[in-house]
Backbone as CSV, one residue per row, in Angstrom:
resi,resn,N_x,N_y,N_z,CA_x,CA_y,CA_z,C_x,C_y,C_z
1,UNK,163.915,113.142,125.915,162.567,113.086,125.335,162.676,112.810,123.834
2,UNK,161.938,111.597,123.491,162.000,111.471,121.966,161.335,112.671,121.039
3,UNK,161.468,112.680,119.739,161.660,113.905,119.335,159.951,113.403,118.297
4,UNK,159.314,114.204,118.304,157.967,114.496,117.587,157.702,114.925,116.203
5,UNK,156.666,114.617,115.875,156.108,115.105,114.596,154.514,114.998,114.223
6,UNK,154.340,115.968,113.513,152.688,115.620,112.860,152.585,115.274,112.113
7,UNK,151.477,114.077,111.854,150.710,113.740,110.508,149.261,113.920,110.260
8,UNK,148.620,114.682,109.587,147.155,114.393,109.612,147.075,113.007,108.554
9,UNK,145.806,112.514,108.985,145.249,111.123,109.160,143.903,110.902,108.216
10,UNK,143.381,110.242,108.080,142.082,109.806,107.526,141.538,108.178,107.271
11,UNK,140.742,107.973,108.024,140.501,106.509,107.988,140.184,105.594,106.795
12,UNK,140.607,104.532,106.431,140.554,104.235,105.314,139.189,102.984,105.317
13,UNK,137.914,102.853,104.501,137.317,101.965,104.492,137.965,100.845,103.756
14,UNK,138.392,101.422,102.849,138.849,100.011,101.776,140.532,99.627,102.170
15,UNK,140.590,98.177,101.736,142.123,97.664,101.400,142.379,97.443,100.440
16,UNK,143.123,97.050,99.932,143.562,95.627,98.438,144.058,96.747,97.524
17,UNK,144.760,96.361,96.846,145.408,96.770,95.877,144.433,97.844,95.209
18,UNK,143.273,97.710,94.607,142.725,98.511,93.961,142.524,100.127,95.027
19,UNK,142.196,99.895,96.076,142.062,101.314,96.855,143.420,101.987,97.172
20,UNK,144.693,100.789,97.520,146.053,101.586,97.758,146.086,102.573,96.081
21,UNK,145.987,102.375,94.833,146.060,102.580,94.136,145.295,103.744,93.662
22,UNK,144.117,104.022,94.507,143.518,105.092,94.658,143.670,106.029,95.299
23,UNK,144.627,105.844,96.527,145.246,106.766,97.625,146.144,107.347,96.865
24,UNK,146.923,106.861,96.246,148.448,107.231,95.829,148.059,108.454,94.621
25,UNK,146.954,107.964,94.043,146.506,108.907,92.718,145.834,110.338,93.390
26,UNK,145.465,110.356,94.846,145.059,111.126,95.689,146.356,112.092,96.131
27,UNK,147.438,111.456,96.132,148.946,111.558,97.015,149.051,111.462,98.293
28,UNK,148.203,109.771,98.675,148.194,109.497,99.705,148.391,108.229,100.149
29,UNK,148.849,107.558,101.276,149.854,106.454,100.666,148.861,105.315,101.714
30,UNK,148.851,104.220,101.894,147.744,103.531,102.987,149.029,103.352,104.463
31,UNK,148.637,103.042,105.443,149.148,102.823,106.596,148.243,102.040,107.531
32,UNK,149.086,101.318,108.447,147.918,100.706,109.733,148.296,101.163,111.225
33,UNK,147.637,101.175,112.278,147.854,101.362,113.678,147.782,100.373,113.827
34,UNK,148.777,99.792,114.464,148.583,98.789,115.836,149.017,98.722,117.359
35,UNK,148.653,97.656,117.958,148.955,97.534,119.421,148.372,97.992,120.289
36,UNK,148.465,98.095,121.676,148.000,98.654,123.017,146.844,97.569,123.141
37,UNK,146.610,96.747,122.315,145.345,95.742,123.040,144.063,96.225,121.983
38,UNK,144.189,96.745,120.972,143.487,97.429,120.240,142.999,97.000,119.238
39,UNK,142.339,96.736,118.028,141.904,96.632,116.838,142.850,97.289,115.818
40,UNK,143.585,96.875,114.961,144.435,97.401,114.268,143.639,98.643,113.308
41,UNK,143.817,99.929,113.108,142.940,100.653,112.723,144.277,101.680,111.411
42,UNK,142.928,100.941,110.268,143.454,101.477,108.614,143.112,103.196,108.721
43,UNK,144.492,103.743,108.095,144.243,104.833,107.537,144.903,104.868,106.712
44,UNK,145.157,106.533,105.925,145.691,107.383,104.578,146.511,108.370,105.303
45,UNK,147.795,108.456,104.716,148.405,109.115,105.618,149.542,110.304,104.303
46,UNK,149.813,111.079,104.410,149.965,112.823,103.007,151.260,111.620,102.612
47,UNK,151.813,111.626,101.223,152.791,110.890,100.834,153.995,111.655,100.873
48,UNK,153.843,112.659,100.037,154.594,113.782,100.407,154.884,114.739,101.513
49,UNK,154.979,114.578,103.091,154.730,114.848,104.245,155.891,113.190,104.735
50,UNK,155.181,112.283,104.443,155.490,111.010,104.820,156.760,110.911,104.347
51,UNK,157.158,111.140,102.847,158.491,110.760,102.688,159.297,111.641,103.109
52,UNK,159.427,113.039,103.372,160.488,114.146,103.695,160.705,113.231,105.191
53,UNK,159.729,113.153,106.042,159.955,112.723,107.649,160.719,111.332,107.571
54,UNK,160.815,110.305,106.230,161.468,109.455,106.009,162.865,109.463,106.101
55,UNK,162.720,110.448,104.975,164.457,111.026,104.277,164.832,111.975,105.953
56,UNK,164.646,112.709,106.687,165.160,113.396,107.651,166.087,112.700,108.389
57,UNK,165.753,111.667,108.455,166.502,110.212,109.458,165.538,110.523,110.674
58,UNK,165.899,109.264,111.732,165.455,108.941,112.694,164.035,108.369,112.340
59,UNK,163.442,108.245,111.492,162.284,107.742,110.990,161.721,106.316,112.256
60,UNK,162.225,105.719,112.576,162.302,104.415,113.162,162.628,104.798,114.513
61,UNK,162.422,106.114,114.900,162.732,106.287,116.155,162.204,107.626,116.811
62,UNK,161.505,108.273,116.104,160.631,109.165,116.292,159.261,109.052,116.340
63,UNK,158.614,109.784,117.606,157.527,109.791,117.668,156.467,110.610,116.774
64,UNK,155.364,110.067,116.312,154.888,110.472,115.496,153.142,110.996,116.145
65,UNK,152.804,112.178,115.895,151.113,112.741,116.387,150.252,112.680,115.073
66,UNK,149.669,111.906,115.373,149.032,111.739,113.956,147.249,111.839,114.068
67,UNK,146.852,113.256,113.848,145.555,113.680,114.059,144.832,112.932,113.059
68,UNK,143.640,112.322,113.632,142.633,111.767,112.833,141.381,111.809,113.717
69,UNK,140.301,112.659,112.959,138.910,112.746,113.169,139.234,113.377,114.986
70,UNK,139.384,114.830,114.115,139.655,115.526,116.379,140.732,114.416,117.153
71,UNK,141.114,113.452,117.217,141.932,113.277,117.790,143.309,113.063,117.230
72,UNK,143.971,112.687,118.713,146.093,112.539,118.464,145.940,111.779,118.775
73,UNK,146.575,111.106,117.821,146.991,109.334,118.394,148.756,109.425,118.078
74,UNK,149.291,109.197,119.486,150.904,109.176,119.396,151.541,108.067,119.465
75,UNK,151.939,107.340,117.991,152.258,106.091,116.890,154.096,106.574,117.215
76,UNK,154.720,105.285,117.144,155.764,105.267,116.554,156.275,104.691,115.217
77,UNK,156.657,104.771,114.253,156.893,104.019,113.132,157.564,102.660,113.484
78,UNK,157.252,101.495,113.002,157.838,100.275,113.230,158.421,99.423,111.573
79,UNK,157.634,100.117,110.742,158.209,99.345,109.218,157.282,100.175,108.051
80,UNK,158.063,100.375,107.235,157.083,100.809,106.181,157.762,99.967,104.964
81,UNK,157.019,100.459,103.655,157.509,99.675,102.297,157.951,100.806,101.064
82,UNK,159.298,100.301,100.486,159.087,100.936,99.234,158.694,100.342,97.781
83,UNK,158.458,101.244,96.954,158.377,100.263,95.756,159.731,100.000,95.333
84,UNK,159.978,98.777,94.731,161.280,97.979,94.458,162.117,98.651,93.446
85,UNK,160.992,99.453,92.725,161.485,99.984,90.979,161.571,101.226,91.368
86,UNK,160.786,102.401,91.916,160.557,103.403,92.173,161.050,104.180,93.012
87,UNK,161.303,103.161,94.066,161.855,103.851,95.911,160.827,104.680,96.393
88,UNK,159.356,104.638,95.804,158.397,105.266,96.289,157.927,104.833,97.366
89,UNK,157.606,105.334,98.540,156.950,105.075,100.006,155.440,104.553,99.690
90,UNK,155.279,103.094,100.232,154.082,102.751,99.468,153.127,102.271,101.215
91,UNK,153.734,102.362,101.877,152.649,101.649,103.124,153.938,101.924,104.377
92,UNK,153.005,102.223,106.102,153.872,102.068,106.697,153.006,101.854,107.930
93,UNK,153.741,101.126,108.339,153.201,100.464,110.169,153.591,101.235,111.063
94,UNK,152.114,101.289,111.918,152.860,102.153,113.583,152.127,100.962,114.043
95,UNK,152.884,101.685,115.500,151.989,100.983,117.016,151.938,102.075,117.722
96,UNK,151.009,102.193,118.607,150.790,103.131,119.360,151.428,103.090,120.803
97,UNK,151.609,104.637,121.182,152.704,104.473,122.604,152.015,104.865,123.287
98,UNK,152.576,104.790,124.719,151.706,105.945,125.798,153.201,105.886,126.811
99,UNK,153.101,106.658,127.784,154.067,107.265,128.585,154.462,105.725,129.260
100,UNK,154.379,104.636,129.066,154.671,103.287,130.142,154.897,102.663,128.668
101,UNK,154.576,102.651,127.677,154.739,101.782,126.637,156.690,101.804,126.263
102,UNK,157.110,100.706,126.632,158.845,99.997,126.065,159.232,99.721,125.168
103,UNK,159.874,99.745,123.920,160.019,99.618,122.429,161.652,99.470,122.577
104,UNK,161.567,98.211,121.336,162.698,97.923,120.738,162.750,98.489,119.437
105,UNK,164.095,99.725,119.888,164.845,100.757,118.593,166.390,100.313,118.238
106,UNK,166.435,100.240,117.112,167.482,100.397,116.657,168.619,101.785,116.631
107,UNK,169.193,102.112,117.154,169.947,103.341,117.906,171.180,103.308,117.135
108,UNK,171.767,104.378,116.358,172.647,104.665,115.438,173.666,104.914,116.583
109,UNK,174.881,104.651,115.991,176.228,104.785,117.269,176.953,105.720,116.088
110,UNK,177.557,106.898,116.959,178.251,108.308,116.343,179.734,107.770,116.462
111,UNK,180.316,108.013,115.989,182.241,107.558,116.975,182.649,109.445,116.820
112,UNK,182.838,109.556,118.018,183.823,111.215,118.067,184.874,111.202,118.412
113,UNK,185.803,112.187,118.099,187.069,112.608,118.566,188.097,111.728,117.717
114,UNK,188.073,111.555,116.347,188.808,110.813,115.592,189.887,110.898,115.601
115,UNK,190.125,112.688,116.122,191.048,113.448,115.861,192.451,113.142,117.027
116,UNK,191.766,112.774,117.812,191.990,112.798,119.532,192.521,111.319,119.485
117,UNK,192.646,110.558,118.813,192.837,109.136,118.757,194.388,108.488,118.459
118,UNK,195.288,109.016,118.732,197.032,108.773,118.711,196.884,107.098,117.298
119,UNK,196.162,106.226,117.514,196.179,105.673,116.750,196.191,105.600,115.596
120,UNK,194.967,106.558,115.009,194.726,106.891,113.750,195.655,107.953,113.471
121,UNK,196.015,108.666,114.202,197.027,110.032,114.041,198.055,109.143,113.725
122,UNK,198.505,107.988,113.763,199.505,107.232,113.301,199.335,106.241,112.368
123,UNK,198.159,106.726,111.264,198.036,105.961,110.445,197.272,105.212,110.558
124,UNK,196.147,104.535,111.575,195.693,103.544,112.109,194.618,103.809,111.620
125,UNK,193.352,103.055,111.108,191.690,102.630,110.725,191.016,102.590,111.559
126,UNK,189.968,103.487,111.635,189.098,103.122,112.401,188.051,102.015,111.434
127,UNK,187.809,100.581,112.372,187.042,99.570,111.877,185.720,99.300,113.206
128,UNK,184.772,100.352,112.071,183.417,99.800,112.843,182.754,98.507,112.328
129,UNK,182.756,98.111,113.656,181.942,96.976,113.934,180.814,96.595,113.594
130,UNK,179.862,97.781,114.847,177.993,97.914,114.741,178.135,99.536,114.532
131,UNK,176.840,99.738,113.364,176.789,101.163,113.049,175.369,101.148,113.844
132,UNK,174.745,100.149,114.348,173.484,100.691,115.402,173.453,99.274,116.378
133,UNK,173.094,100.078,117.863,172.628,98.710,118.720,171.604,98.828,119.129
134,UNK,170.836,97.835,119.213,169.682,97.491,119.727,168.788,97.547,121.012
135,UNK,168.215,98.675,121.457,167.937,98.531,123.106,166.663,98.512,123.182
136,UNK,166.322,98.508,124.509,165.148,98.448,125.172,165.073,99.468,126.252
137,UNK,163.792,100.297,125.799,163.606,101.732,125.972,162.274,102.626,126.047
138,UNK,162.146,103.266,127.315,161.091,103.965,127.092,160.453,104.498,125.702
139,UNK,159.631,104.978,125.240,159.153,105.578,124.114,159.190,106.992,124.206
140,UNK,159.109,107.718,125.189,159.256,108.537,125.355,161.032,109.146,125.317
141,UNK,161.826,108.294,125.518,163.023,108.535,125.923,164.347,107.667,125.297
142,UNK,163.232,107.330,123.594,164.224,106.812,123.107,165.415,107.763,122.488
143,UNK,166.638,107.703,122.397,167.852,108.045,122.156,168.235,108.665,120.814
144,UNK,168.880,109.765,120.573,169.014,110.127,119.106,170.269,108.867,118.648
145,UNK,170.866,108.678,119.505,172.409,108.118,119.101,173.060,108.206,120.218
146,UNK,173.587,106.810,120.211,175.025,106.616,120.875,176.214,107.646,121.359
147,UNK,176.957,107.755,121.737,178.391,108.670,121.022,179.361,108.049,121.646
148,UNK,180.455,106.937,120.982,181.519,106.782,121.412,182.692,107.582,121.615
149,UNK,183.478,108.100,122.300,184.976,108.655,122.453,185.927,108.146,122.049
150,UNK,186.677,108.425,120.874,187.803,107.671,120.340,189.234,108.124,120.825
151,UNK,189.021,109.637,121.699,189.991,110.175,122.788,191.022,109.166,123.251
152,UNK,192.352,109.164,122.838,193.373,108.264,123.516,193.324,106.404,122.687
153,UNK,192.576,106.407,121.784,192.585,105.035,121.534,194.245,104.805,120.765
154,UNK,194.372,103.250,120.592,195.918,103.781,120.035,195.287,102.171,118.899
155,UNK,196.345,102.330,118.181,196.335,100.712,117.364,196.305,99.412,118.175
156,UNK,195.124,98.468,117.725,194.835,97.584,118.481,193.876,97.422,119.459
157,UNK,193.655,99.077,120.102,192.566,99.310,120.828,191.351,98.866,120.181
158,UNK,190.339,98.265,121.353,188.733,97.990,120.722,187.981,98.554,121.496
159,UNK,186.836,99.128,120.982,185.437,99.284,122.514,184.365,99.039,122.122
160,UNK,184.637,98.352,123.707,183.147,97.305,123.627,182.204,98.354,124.259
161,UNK,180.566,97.630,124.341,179.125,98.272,124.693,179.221,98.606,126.011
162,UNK,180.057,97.769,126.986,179.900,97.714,127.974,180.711,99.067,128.371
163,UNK,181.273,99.554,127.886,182.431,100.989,127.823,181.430,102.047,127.491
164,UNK,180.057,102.092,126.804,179.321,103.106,126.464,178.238,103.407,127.743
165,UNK,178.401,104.266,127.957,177.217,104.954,129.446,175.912,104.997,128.428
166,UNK,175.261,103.738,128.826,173.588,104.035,128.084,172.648,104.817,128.525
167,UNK,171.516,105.537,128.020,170.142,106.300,128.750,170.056,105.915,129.944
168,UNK,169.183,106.726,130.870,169.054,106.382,132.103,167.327,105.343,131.635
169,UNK,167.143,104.030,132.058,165.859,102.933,131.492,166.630,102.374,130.339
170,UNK,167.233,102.399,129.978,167.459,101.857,128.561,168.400,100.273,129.114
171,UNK,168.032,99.237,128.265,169.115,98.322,128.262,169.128,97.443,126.915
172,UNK,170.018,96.808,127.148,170.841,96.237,125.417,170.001,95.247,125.346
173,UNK,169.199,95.160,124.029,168.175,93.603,124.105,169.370,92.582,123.628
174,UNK,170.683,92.886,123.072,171.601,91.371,122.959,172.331,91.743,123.948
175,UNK,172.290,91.362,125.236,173.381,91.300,126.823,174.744,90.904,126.441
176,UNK,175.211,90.114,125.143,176.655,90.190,125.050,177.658,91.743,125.114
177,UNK,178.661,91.333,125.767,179.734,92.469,125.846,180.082,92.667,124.215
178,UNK,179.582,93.128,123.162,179.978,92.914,122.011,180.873,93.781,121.253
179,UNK,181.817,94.000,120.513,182.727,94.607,120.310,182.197,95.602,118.713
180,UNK,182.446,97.437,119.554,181.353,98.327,118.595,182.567,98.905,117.472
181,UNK,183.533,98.507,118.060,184.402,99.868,116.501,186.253,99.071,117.211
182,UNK,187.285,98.998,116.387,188.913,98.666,117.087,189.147,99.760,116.327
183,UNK,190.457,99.950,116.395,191.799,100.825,115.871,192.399,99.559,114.955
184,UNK,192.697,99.404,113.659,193.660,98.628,113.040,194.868,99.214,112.448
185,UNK,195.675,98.866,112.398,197.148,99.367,111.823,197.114,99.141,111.012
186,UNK,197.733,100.398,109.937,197.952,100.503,108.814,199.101,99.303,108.078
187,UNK,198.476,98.894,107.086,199.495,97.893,107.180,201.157,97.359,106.417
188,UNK,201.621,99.416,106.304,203.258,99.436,106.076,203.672,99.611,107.421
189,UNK,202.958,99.956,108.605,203.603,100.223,109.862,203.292,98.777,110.702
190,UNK,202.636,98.190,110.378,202.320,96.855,110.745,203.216,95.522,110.038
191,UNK,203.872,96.057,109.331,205.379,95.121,108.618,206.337,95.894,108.547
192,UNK,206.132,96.894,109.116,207.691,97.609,110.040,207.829,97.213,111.463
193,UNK,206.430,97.086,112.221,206.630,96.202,113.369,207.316,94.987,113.584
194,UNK,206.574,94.063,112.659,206.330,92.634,112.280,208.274,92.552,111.698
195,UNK,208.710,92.934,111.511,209.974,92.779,110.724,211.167,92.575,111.662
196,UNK,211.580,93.536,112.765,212.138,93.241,114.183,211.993,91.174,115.040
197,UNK,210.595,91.357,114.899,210.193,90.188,115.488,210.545,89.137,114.826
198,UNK,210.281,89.102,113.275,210.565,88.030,112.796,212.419,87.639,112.624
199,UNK,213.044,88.708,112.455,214.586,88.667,112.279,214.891,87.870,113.529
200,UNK,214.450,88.099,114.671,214.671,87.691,116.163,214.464,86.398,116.385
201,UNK,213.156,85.699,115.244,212.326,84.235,115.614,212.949,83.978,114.860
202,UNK,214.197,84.317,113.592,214.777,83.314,112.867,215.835,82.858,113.248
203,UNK,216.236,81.415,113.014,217.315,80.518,113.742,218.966,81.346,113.090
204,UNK,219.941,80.976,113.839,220.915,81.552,113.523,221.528,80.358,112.027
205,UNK,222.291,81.220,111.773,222.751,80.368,110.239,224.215,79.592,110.996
């Protein structure tokens, strides 16, 4: 079950620069609803409320209850804006879900058991690939994160998507087998290898 939150709400009559500018002096930042077949519907949404649920993470993947005028309307975040100079939270987009509604999330991938990995225990890098993949997913049942097993990997080892057990509904919106994290060798034990081989490929004198 995706993970929740509240926002109280307030509908906004005005747009344009001059009213965002009036929200913010309020400490309130503008936002829009969209989707479900609907009229895109302006509100004002607490700035300070808005940015902590920013900074928490999962922002882009949490469901959001956002009371306005007696009702819940349950929005997921899809994009918001900062200011360029400031890093202040200045506007942010939902769409609205319901228990059948499918969304494309961006899903953070964990790597565990670093420890457990004979490779790196021998010096070896872990080199990630993708730090998030892309699926297609209930709304209700979108994913905190990935978790790869790095248990037994050795130098040279790679793992691909197709090696990760996804949600039960969930599937990869890019279908390539794509390669998420390898093992690389350190590279004084990688010209202690390399050194055998080459003495062997050189011609005799």
């Amino acid at each position: 079950m995706a993970q929740t939150y509240e926002l109280e709400a307030c509908k906004r009559d005005r747009v344009g620069k001059g009213s965002a500018r009036a929200l913010r002096r309020e400490g309130k930042i503008p936002a829009v609803i969209y989707g479900d077949k609907q009229p895109p519907l302006s509100i004002a949404i607490d700035t300070k409320e808005t940015f902590k649920r920013l900074h928490a993470g999962g922002f882009l993947t949490h469901i959001a209850s956002i009371k306005l005028d007696g009702a819940v309307l349950r929005v997921l975040p899809r994009d918001y804006q900062l200011d360029p100079v400031t890093d202040a939270l200045t506007h942010v987009d939902f769409i609205r879900v319901s228990d059948t509604t499918k969304v494309k999330v961006a899903v953070p991938v964990h790597f565990l058991n670093q420890a457990g990995s004979p490779g790196i225990g021998r010096g070896g890098a872990l080199n990630i690939v993708a730090h998030e993949v892309e699926l297609l997913v209930s709304a209700n049942a979108i994913p905190e994160h990935l978790d790869v097993d790095l248990a037994g990997t050795d130098i040279g080892d790679a793992i691909h998507i197709s090696q990760v057990k996804l949600p039960a509904g969930a599937s990869l919106v890019d279908h390539d087998d794509f390669v998420l994290c390898s093992i690389a060798g350190a590279g004084a034990e990688e010209a202690e290898e390399a050194a055998p081989a080459a003495a062997e490929a050189a011609p005799e004198a």
